[in-house]
C-alpha positions in Angstrom: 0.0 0.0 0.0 1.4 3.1 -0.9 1.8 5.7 2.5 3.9 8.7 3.2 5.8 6.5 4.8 6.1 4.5 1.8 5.5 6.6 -1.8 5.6 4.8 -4.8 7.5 7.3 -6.3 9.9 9.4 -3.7 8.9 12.9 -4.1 6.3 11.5 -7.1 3.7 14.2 -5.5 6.3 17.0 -5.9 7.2 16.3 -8.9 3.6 16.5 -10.6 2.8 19.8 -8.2 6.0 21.6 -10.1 4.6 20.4 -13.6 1.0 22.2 -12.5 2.1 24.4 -10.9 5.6 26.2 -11.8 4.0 28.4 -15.0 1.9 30.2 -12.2 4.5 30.2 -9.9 6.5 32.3 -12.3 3.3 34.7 -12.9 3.2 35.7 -9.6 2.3 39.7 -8.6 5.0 41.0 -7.1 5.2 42.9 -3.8 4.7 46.3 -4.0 4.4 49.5 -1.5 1.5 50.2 -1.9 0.5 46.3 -0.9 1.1 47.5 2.6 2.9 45.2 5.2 3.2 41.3 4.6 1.8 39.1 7.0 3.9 36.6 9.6 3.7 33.7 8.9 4.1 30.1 11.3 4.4 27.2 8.8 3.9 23.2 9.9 7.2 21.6 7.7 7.0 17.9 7.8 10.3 16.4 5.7 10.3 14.5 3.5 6.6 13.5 4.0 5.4 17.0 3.0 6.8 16.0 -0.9 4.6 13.4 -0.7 1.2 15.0 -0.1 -0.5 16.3 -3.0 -2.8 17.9 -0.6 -0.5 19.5 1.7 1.6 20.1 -1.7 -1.8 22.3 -2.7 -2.5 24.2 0.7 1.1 25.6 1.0 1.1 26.8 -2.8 -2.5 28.4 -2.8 -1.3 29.9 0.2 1.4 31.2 -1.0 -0.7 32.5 -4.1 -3.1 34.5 -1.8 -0.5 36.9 -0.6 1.7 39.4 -3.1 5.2 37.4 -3.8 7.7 38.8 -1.4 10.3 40.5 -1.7 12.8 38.3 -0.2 12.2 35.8 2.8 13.9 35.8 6.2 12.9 32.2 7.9 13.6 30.6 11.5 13.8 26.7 11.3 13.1 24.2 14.4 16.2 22.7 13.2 18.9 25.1 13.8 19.9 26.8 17.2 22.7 28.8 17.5 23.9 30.9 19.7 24.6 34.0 19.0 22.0 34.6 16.1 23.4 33.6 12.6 22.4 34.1 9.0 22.8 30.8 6.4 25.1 31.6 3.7 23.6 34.8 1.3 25.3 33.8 -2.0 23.1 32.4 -4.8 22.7 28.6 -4.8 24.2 27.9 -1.4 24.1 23.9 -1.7 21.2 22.9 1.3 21.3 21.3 3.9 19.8 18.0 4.2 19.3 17.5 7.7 17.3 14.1 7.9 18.6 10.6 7.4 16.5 7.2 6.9 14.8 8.4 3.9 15.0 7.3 0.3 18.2 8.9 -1.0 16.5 10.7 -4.0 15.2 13.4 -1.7 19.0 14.7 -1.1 19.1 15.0 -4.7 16.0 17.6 -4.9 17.4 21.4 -5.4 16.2 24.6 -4.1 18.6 27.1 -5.8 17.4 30.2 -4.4 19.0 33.6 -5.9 21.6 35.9 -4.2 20.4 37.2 -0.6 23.2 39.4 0.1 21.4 42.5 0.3 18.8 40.5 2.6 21.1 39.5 4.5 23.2 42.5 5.3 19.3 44.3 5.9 18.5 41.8 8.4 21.9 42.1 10.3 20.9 46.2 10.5 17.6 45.5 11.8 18.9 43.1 14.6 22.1 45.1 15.2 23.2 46.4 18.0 20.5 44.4 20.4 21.3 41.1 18.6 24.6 40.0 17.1 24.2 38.7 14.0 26.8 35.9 12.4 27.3 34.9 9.3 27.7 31.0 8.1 28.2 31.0 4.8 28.2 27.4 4.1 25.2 26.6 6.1 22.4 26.2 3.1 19.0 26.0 4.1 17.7 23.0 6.5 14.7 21.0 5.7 12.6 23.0 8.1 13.2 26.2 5.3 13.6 24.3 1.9 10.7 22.0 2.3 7.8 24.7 2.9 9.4 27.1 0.0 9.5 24.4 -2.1 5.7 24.1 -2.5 5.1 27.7 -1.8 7.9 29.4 -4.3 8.9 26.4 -6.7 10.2 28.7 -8.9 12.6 29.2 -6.4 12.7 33.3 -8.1 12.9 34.4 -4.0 15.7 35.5 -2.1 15.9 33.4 1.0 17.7 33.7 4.5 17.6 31.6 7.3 18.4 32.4 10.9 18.7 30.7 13.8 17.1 30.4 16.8 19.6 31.7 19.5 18.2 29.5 22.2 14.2 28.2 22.6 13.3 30.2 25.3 9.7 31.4 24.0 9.9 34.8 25.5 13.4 35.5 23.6 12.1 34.1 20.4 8.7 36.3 21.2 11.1 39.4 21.4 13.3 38.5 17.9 9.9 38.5 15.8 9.5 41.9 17.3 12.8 43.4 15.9 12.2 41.3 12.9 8.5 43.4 12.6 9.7 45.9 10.2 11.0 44.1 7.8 7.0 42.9 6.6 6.8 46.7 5.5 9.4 46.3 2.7 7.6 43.6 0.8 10.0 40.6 3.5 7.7 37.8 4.6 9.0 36.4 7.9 8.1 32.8 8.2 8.4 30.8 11.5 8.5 27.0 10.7 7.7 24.5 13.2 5.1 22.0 13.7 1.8 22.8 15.5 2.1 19.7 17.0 5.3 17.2 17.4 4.7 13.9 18.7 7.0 11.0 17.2 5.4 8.7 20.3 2.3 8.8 18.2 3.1 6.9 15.9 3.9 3.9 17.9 0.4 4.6 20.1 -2.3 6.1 18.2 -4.7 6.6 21.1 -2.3 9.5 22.4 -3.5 11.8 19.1 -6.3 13.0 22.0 -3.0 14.8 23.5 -2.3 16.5 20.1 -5.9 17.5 19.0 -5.9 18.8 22.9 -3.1 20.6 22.2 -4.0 22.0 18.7 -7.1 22.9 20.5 -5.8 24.8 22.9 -3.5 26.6 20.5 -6.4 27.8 18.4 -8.0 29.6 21.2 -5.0 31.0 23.0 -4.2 32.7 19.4 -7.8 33.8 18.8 -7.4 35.7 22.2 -3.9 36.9 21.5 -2.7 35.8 24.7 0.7 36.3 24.5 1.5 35.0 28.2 -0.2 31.6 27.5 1.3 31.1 24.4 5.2 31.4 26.0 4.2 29.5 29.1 2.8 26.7 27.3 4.6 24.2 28.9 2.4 25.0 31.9 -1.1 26.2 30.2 -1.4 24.2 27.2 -3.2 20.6 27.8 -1.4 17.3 26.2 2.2 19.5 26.2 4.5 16.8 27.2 2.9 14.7 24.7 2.5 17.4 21.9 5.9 18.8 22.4 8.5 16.8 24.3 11.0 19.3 22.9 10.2 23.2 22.3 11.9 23.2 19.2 9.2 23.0 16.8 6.9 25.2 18.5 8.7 28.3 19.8 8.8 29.2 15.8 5.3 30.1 16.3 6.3 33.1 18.8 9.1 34.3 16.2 5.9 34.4 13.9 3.7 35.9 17.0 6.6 38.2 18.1 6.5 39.6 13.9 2.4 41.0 14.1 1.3 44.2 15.0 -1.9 41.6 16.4 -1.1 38.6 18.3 -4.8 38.5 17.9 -5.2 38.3 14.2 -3.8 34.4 13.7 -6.3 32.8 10.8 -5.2 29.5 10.3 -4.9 28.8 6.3 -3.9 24.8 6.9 -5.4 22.7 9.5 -5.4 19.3 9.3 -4.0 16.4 11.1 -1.5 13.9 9.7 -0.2 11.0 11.0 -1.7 12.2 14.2 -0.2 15.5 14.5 -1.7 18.7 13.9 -0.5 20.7 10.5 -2.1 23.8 11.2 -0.3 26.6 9.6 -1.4 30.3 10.6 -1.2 34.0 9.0 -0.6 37.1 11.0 -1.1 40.9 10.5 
């Protein structure tokens, strides 16, 4: 039976998204002034399996399409802390990253050749600078966390990209760096926080735990349609099904980098929200 666990064809689902899709991609409305500020964005990333969904293949991209196409991207992985702050390598076609092993080896073949992001880059170290020291790692490409999302959202891969990482997962820090990062949505530079709504390996092996994760997802839903800020960072403590949900931080606090980035904490619409594989995709759009 073929499964995202088991495609017939690794990355078969990409691969017919980029041959409906691309020719749009390229027709895209660009940013302009007069658009007004972009929107924040927090993005569930699953790798590889997200190559494999048609579906999730089609939310990301229409998503995408609802919004003008940035100017450039600046995005915050789960999968790369470090302290201080750094910026992935700027120069055009930075090889990626392929951070996940166990998978067929086809999807470490896949490209993402994004263009040049100096001028990004060297904007984002201003707008962080002097609160936040900003380093440079010029051979770090983009993770899965970064290339897997844009792939469906921008497969014409025409956007400059930055990634940068989280200098610890304190929530309340991460809160604060999607503040400073707040400006940049006025220039036409989506800010993308990618994570997981919910990140539960443990239900795979035991299905009847996914009433942990719907809790959860639950719970997430209403502390964002009240814009409370507090329960959001103290979620280890507020939110029901946590330990379960989240038995590391790193794939939620991208949410408060994407929280921190609105002018409403209040205004989160979620644009995906389904569950796979027992864990909550939902994907939400700030203003």
């Amino acid at each position: 039976m073929t499964t995202l666990h088991t495609p017939r064809i690794p990355a078969g689902a990409y691969d017919d998204h980029l041959a409906r899709v691309l020719p749009i991609a390229r027709e895209q409305r660009p940013w302009v002034p007069g658009d007004g500020a972009l929107p924040s964005l927090f993005v569930s990333h699953g790798a590889p399996f997200t190559l494999d969904d048609p579906q999730w293949l089609d939310d990301l991209f229409t998503w995408a399409q609802s919004l003008p196409k940035p100017r450039a991207i600046v995005i915050i992985s789960a999968h790369w802390e470090d302290a201080p702050a750094a910026v992935s390598g700027a120069a055009a076609g930075t090889p990626l990253f392929y951070d996940f092993s166990g998978f067929h080896p086809r999807y470490k073949t896949l490209p993402y050749a994004t263009p040049d992001a100096t001028d990004l880059a060297h904007r984002l170290t201003v707008t962080l600078s002097p609160a936040t020291a900003v380093h440079e790692r010029p051979d770090r490409g983009l993770d899965h966390g970064a290339f897997i999302p844009l792939m469906a959202m921008y497969p014409a891969a025409d956007v400059p990209v930055v990634q940068l990482s989280m200098p610890s997962l304190d929530p309340a820090a991460l809160l604060q760096l999607g503040a400073r990062l707040r400006t940049l949505r006025d220039e036409g530079i989506l800010v993308i926080g990618s994570g997981f709504m919910t990140h539960s390996f443990a239900v795979f092996r035991r299905p009847d735990l996914v009433a942990h994760t719907e809790a959860f997802d639950e719970w997430a839903v209403d502390a964002l349609g009240r814009g409370d800020v507090d329960a959001l960072t103290d979620y280890r403590n507020k939110a029901p099904g946590a330990a379960v949900a989240h038995p590391t931080a790193d794939h939620y606090v991208p949410l408060l980098v994407a929280v921190g980035a609105a002018n409403d904490p209040a205004s989160a619409v979620s644009t995906i929200d389904r569950m796979v594989m027992g864990n909550s995709t939902r994907s939400v759009q700030l203003t």
